[in-house]
PDBQT receptor file of N, H, CA, C and O in Angstrom, charges set to zero:
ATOM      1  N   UNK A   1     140.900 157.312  40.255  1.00  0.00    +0.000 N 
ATOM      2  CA  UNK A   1     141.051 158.474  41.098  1.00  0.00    +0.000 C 
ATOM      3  C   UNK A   1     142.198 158.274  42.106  1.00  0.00    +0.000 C 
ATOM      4  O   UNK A   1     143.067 159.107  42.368  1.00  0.00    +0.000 OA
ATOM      5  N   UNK A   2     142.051 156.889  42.697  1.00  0.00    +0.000 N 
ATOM      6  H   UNK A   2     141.346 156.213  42.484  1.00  0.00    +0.000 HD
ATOM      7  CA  UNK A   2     143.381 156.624  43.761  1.00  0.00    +0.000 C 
ATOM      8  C   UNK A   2     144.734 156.974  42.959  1.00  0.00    +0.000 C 
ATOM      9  O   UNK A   2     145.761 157.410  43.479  1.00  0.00    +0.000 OA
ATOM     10  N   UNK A   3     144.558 156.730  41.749  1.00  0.00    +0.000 N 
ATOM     11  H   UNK A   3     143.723 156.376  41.327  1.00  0.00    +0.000 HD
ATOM     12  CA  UNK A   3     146.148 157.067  40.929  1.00  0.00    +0.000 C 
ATOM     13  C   UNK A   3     146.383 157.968  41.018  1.00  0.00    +0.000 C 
ATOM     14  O   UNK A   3     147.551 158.323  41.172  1.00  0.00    +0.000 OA
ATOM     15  N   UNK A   4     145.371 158.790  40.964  1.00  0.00    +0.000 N 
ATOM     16  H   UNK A   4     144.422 158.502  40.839  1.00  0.00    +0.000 HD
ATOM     17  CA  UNK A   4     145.840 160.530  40.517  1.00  0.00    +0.000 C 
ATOM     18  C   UNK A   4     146.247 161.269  41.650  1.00  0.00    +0.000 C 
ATOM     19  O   UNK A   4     146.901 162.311  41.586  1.00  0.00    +0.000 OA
ATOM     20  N   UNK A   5     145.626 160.402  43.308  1.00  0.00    +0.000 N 
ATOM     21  H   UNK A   5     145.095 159.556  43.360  1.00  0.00    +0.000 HD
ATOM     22  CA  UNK A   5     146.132 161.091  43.943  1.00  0.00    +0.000 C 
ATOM     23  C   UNK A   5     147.741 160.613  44.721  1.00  0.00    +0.000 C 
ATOM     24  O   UNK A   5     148.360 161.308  45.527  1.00  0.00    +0.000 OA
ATOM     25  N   UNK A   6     148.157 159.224  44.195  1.00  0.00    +0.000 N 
ATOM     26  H   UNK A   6     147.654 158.660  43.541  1.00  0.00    +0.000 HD
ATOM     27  CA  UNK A   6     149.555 158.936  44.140  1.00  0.00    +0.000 C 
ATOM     28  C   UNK A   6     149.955 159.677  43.726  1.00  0.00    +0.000 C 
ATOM     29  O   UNK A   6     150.396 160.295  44.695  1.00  0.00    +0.000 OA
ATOM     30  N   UNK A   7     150.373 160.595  42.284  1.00  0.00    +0.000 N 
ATOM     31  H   UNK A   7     150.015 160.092  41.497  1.00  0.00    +0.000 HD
ATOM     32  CA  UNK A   7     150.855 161.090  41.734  1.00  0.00    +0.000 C 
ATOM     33  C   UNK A   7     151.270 162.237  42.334  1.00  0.00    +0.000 C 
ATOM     34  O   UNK A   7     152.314 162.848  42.106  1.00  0.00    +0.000 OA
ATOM     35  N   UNK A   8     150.400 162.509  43.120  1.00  0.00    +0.000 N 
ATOM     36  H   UNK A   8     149.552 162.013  43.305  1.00  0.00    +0.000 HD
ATOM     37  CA  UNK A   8     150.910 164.060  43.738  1.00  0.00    +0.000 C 
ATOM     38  C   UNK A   8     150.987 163.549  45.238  1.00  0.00    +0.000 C 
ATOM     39  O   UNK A   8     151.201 164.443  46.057  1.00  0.00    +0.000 OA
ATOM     40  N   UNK A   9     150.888 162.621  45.597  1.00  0.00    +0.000 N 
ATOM     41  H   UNK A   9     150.714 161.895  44.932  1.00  0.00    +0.000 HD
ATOM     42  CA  UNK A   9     151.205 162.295  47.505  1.00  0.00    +0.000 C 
ATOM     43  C   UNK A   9     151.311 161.026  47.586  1.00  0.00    +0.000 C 
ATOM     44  O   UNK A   9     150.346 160.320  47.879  1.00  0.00    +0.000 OA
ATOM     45  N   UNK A  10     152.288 160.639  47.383  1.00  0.00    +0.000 N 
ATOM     46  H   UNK A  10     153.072 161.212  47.145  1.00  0.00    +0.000 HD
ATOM     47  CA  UNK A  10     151.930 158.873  47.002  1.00  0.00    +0.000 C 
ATOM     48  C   UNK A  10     152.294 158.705  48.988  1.00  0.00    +0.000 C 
ATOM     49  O   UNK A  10     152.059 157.601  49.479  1.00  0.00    +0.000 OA
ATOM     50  N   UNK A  11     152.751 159.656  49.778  1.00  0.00    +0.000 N 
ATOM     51  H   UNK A  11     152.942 160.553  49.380  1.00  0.00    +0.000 HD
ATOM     52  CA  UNK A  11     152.608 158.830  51.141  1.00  0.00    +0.000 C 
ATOM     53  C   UNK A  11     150.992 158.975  51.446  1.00  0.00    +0.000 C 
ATOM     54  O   UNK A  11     150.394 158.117  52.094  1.00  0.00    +0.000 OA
ATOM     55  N   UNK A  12     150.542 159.798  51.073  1.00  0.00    +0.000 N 
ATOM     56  H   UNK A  12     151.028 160.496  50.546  1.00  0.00    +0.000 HD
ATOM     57  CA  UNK A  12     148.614 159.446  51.394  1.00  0.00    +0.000 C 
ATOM     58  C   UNK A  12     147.907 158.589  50.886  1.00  0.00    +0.000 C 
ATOM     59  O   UNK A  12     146.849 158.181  51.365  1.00  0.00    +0.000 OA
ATOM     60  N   UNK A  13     148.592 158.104  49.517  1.00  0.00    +0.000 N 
ATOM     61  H   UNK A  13     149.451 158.435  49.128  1.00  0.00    +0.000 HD
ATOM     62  CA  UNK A  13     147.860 157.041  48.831  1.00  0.00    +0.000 C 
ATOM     63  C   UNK A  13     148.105 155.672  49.518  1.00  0.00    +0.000 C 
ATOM     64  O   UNK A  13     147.312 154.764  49.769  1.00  0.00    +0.000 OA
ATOM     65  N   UNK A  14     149.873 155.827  49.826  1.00  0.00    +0.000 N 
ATOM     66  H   UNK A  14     150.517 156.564  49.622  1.00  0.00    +0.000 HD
ATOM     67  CA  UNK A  14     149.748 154.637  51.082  1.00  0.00    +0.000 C 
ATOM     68  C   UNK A  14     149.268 154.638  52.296  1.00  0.00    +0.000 C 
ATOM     69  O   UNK A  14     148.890 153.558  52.749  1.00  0.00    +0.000 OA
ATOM     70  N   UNK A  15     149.200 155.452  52.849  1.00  0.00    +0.000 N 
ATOM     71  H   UNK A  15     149.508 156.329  52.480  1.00  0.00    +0.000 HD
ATOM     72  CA  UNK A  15     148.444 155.169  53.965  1.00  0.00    +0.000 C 
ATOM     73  C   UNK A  15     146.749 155.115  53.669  1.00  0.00    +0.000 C 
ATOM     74  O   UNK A  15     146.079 154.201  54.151  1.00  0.00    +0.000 OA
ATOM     75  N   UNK A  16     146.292 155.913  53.045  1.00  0.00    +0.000 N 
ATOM     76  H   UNK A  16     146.836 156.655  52.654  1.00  0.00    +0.000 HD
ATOM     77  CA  UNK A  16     145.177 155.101  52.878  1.00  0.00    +0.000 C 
ATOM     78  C   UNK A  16     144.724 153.963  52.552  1.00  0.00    +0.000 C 
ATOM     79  O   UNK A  16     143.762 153.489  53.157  1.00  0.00    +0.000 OA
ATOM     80  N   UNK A  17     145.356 153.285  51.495  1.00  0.00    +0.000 N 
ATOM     81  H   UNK A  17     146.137 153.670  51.004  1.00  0.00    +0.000 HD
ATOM     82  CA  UNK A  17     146.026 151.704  51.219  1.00  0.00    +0.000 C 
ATOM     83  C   UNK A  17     145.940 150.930  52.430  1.00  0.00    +0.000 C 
ATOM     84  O   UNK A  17     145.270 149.919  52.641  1.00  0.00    +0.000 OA
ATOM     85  N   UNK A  18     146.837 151.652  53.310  1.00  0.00    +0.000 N 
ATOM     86  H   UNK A  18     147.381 152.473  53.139  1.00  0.00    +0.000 HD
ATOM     87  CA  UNK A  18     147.220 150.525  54.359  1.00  0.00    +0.000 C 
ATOM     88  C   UNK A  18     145.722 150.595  55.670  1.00  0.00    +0.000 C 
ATOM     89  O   UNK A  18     145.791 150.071  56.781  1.00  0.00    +0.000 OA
ATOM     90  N   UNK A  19     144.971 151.068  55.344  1.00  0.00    +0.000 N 
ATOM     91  H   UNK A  19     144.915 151.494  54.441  1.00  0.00    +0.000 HD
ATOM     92  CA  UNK A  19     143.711 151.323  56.232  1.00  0.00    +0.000 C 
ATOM     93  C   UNK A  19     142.278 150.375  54.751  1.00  0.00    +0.000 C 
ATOM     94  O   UNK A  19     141.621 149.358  54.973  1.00  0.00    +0.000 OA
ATOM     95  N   UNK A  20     142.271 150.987  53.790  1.00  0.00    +0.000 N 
ATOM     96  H   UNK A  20     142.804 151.814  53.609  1.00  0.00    +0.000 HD
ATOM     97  CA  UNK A  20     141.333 150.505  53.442  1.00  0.00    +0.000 C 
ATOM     98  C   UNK A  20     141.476 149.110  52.186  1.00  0.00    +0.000 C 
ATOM     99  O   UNK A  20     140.583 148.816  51.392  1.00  0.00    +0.000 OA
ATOM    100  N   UNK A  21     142.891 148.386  52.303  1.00  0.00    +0.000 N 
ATOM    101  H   UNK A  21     143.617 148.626  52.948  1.00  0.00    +0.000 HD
ATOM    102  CA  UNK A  21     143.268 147.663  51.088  1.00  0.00    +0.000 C 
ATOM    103  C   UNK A  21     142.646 146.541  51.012  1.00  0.00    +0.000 C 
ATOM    104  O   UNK A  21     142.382 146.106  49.891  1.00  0.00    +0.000 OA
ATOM    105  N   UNK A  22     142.197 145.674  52.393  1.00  0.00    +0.000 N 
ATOM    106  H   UNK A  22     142.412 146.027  53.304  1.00  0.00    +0.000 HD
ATOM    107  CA  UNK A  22     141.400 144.544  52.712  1.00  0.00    +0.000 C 
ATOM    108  C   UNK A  22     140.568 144.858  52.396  1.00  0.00    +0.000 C 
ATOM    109  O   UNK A  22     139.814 143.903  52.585  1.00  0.00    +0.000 OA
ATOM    110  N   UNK A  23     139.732 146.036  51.750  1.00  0.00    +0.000 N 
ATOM    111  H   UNK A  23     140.344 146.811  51.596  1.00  0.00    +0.000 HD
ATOM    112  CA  UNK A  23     138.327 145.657  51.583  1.00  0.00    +0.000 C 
ATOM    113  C   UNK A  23     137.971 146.229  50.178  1.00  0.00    +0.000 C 
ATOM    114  O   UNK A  23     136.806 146.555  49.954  1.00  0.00    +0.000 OA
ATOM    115  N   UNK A  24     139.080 146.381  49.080  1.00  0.00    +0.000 N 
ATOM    116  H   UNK A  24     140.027 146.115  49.263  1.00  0.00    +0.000 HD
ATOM    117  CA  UNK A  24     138.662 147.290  47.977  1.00  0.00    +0.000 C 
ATOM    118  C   UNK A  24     138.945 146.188  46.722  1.00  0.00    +0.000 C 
ATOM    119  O   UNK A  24     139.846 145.355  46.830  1.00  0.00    +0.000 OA
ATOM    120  N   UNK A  25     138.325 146.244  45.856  1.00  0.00    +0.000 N 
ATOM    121  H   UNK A  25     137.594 146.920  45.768  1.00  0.00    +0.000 HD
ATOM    122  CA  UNK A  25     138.099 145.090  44.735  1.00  0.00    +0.000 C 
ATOM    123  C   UNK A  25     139.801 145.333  44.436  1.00  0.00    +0.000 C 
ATOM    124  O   UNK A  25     140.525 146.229  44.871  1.00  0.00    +0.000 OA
ATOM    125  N   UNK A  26     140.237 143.847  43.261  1.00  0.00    +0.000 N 
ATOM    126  H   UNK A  26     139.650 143.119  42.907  1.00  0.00    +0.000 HD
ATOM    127  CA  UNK A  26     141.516 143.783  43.130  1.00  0.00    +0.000 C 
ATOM    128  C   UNK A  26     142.062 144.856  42.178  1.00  0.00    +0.000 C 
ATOM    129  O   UNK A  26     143.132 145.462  42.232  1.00  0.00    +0.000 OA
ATOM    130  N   UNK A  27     140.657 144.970  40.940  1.00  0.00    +0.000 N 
ATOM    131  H   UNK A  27     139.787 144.477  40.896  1.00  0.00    +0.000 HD
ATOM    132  CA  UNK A  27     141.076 145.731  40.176  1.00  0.00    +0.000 C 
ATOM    133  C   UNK A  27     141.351 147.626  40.803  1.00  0.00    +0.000 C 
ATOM    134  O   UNK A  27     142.173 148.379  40.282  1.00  0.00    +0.000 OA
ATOM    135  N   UNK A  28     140.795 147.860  41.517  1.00  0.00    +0.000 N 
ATOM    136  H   UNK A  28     140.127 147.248  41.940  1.00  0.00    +0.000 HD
ATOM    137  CA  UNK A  28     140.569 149.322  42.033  1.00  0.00    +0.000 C 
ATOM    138  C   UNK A  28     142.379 149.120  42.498  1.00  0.00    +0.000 C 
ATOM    139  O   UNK A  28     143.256 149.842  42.025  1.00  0.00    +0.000 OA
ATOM    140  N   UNK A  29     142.675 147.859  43.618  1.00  0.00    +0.000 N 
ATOM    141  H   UNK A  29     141.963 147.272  44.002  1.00  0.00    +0.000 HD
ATOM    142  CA  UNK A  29     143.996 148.211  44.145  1.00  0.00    +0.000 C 
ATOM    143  C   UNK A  29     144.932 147.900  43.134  1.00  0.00    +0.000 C 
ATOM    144  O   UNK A  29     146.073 148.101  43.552  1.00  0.00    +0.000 OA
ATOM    145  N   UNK A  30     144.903 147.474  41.926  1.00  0.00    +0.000 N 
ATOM    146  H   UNK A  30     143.977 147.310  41.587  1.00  0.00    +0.000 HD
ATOM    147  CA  UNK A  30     145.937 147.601  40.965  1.00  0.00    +0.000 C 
ATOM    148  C   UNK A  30     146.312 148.654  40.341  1.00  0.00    +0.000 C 
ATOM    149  O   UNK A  30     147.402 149.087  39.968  1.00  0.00    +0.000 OA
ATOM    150  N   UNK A  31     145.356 148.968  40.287  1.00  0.00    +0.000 N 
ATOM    151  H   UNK A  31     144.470 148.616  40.589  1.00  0.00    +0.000 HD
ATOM    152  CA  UNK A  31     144.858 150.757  39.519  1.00  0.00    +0.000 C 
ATOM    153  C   UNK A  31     145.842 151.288  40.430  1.00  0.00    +0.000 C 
ATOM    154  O   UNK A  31     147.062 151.259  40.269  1.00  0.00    +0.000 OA
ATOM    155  N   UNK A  32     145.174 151.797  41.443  1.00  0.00    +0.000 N 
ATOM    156  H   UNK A  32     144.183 151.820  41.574  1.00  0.00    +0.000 HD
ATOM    157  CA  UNK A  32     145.814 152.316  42.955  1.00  0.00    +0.000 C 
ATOM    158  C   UNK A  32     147.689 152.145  42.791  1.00  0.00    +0.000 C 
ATOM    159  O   UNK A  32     148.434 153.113  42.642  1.00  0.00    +0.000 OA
ATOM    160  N   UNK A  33     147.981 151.229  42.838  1.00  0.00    +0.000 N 
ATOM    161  H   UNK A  33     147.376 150.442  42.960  1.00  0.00    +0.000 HD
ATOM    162  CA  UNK A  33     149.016 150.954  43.064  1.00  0.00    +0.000 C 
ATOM    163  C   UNK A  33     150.213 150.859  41.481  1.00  0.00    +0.000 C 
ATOM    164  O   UNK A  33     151.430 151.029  41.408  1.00  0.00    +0.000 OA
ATOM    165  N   UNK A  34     149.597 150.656  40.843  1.00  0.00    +0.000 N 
ATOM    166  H   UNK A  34     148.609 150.518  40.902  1.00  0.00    +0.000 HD
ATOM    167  CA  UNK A  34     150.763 150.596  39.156  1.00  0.00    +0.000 C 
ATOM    168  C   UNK A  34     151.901 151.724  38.894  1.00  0.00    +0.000 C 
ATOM    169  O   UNK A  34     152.798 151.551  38.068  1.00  0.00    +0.000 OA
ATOM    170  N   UNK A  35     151.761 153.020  39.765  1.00  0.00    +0.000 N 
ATOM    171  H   UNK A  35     151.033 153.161  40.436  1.00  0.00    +0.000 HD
ATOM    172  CA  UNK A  35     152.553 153.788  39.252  1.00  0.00    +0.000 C 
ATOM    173  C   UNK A  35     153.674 153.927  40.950  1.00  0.00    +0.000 C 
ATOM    174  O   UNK A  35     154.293 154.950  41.242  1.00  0.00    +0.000 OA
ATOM    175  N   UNK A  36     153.665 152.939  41.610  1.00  0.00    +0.000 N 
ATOM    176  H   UNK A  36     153.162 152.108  41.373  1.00  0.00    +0.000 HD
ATOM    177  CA  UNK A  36     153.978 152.910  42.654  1.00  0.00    +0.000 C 
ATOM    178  C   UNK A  36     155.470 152.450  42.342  1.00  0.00    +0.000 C 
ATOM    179  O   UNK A  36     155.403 151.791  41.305  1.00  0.00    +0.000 OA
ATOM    180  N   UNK A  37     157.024 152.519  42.866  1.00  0.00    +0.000 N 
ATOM    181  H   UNK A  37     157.078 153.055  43.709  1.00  0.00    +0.000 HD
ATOM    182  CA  UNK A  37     157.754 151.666  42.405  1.00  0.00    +0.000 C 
ATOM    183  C   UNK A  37     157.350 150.489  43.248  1.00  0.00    +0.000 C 
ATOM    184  O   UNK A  37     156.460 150.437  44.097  1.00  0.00    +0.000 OA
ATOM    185  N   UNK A  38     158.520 149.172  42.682  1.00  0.00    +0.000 N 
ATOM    186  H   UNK A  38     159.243 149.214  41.992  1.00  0.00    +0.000 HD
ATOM    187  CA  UNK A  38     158.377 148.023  42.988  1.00  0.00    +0.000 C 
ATOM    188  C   UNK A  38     158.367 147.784  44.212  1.00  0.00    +0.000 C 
ATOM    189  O   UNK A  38     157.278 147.506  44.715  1.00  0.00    +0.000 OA
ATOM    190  N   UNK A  39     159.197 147.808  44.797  1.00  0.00    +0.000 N 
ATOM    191  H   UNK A  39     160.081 148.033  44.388  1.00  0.00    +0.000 HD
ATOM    192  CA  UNK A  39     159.413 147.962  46.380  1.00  0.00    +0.000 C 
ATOM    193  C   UNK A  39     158.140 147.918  47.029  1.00  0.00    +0.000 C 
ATOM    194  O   UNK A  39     157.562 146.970  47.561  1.00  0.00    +0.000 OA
ATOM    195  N   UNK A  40     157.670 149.610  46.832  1.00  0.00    +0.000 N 
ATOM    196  H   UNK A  40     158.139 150.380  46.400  1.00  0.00    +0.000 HD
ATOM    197  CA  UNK A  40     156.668 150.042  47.079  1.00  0.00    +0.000 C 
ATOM    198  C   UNK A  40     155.074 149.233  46.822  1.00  0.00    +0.000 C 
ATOM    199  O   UNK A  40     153.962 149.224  47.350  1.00  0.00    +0.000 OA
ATOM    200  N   UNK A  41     155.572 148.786  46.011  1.00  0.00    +0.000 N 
ATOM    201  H   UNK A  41     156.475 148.794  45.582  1.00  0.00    +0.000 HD
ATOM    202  CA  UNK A  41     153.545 147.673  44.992  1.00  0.00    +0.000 C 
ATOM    203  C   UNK A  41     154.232 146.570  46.205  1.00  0.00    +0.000 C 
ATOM    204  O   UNK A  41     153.474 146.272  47.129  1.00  0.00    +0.000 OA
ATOM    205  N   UNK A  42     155.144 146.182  46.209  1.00  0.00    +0.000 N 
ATOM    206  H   UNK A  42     155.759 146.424  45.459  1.00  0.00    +0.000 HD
ATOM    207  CA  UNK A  42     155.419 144.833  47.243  1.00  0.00    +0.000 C 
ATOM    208  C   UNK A  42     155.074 144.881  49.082  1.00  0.00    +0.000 C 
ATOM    209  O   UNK A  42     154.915 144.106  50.026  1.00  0.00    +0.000 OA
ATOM    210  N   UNK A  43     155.093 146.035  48.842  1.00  0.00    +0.000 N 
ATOM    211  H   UNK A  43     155.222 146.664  48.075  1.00  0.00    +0.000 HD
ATOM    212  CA  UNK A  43     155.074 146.221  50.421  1.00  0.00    +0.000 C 
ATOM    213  C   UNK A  43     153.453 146.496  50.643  1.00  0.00    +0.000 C 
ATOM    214  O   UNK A  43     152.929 145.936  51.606  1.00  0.00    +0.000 OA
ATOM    215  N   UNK A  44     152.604 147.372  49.751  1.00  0.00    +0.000 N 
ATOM    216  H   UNK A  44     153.029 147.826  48.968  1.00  0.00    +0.000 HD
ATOM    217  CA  UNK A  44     151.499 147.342  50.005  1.00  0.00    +0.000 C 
ATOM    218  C   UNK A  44     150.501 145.981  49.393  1.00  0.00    +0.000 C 
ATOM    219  O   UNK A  44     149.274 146.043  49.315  1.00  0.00    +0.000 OA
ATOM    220  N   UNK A  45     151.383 144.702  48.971  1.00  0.00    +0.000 N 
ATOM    221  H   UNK A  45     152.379 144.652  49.035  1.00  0.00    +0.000 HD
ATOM    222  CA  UNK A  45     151.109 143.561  48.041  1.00  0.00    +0.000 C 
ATOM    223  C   UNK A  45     150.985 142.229  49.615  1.00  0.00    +0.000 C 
ATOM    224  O   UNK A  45     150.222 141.267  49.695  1.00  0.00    +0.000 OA
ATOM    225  N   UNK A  46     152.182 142.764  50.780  1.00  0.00    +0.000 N 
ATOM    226  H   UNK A  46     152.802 143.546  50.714  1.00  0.00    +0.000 HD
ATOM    227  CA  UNK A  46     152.094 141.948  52.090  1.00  0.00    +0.000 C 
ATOM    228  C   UNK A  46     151.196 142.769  52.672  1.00  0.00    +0.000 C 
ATOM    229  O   UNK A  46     150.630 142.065  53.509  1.00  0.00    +0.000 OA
ATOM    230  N   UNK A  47     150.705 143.947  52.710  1.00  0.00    +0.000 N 
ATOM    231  H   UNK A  47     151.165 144.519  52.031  1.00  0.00    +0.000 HD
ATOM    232  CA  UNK A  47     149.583 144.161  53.662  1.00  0.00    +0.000 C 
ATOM    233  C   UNK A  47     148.791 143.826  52.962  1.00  0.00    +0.000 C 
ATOM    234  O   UNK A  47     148.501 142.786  53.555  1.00  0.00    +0.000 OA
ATOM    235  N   UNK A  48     147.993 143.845  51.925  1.00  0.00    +0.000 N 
ATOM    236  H   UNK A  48     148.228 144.690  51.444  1.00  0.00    +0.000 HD
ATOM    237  CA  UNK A  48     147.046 143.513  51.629  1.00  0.00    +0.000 C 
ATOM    238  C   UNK A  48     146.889 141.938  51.986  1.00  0.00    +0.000 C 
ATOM    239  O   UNK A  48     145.954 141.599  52.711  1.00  0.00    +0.000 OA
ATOM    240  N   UNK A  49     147.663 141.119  51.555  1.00  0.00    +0.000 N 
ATOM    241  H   UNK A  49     148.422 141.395  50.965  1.00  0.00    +0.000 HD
ATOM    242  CA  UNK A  49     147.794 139.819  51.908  1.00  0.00    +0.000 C 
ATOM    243  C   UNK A  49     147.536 139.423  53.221  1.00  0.00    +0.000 C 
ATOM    244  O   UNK A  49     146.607 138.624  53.338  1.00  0.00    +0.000 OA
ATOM    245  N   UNK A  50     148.231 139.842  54.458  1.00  0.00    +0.000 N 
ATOM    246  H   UNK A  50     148.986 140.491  54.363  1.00  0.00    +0.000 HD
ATOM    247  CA  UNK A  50     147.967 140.208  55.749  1.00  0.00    +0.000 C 
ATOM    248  C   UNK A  50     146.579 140.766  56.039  1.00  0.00    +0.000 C 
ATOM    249  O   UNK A  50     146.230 140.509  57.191  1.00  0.00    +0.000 OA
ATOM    250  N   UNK A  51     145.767 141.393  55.394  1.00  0.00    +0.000 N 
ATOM    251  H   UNK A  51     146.051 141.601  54.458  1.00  0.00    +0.000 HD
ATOM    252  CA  UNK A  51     144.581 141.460  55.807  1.00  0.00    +0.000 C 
ATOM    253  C   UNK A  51     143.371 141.148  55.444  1.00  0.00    +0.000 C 
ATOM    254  O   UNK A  51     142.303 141.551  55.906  1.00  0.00    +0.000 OA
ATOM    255  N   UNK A  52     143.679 140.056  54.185  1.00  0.00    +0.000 N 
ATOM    256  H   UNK A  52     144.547 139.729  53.810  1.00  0.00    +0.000 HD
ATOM    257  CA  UNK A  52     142.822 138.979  53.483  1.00  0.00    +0.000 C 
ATOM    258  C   UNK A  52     142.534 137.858  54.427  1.00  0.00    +0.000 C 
ATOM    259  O   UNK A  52     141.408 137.372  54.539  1.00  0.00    +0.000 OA
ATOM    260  N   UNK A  53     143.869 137.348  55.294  1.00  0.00    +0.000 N 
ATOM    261  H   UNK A  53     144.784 137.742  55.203  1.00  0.00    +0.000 HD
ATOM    262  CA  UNK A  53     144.301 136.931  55.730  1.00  0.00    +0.000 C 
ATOM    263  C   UNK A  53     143.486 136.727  57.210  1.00  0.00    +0.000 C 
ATOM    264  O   UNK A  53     142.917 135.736  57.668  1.00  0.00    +0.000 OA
ATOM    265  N   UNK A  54     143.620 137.685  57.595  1.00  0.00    +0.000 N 
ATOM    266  H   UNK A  54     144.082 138.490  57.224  1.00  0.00    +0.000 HD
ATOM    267  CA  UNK A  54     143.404 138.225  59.010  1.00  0.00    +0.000 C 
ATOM    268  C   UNK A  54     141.919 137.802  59.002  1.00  0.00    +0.000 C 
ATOM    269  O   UNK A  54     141.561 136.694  59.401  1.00  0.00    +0.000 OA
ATOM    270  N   UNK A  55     140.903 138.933  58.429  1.00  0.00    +0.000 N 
ATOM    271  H   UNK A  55     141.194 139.833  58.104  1.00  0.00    +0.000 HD
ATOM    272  CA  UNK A  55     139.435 138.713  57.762  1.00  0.00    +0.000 C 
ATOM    273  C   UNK A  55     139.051 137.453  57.723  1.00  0.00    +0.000 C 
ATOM    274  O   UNK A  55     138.087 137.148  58.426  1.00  0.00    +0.000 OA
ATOM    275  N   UNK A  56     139.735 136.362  56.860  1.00  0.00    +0.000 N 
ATOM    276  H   UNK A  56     140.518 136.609  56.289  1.00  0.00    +0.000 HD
ATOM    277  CA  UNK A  56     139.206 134.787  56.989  1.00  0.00    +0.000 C 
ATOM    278  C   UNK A  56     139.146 133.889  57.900  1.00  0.00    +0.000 C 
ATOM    279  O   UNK A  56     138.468 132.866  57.989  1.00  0.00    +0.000 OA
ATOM    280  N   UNK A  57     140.237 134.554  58.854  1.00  0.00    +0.000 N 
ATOM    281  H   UNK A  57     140.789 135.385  58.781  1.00  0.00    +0.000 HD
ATOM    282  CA  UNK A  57     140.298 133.717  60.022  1.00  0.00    +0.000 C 
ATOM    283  C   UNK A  57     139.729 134.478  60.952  1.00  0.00    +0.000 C 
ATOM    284  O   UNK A  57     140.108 134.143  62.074  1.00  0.00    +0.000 OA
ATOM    285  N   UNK A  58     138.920 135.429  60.954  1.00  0.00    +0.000 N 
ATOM    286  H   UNK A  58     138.612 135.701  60.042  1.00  0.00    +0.000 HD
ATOM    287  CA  UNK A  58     137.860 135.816  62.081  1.00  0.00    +0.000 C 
ATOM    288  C   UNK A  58     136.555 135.181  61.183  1.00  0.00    +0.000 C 
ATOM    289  O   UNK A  58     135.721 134.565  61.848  1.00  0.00    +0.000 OA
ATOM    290  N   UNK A  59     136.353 135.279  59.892  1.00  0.00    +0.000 N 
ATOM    291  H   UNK A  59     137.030 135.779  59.351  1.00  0.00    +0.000 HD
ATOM    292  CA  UNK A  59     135.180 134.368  59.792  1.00  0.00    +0.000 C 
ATOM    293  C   UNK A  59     135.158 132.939  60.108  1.00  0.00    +0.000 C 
ATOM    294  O   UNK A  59     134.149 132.453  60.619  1.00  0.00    +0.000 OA
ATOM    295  N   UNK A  60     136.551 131.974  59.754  1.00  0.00    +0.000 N 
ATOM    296  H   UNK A  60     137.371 132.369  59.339  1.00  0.00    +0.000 HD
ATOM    297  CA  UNK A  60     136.148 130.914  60.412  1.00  0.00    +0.000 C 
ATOM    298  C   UNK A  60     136.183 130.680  61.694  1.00  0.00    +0.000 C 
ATOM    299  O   UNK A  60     135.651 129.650  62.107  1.00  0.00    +0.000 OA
ATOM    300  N   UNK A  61     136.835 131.614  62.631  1.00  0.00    +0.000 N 
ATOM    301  H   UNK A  61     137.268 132.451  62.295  1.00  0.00    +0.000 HD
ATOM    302  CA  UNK A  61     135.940 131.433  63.966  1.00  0.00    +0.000 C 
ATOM    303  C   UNK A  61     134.912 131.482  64.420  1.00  0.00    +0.000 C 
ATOM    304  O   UNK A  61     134.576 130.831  65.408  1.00  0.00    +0.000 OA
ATOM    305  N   UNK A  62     134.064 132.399  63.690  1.00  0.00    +0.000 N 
ATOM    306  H   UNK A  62     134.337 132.929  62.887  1.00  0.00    +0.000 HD
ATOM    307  CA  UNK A  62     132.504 132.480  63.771  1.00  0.00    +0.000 C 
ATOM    308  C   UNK A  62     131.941 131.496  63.274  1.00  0.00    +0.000 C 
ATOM    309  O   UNK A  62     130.767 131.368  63.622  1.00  0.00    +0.000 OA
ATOM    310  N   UNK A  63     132.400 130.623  62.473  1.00  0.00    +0.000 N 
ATOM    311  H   UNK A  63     133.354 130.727  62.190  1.00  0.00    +0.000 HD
ATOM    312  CA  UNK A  63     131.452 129.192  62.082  1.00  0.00    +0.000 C 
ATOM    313  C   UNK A  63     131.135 128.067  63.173  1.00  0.00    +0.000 C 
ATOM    314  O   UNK A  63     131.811 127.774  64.159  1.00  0.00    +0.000 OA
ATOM    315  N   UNK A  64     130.074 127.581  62.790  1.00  0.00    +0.000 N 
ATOM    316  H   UNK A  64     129.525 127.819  61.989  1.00  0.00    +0.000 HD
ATOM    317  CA  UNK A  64     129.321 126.920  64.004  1.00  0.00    +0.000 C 
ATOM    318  C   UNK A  64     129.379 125.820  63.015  1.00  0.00    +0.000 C 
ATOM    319  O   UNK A  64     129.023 125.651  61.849  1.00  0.00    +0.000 OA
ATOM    320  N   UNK A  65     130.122 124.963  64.189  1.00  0.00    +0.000 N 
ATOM    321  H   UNK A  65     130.411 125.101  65.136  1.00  0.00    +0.000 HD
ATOM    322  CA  UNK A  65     130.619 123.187  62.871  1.00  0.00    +0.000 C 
ATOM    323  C   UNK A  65     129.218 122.183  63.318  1.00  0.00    +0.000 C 
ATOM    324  O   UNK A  65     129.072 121.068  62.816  1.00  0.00    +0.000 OA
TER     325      UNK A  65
């Protein structure tokens, strides 16, 4: 469904991307993203990364050693 709505607004598909990409399985954001150009899959490829990122290091602050 995220594809279909690239196709006709791909700036809504990124911005929604860029709000919900940390938390959506890999396969859904590949889907999401394949008809994206390159550039474009790369740039939403560092946010996602950036907020894998982000996420792990607020859980290991919450660990009690």
């Amino acid at each position: 469904m995220l594809r279909e709505v690239g196709k006709r607004d791909e700036e809504l598909l990124v911005g929604f991307l860029q709000q919900h990409a940390g938390e959506m399985p890999r396969t859904m954001l590949r889907y999401a993203v394949e008809r994206l150009d390159a550039p474009l899959r790369a740039g939403v490829a560092l946010i996602v990364l950036a907020l894998r990122v982000q996420r792990l290091r607020r859980r290991e602050g919450r660990r009690v050693a």
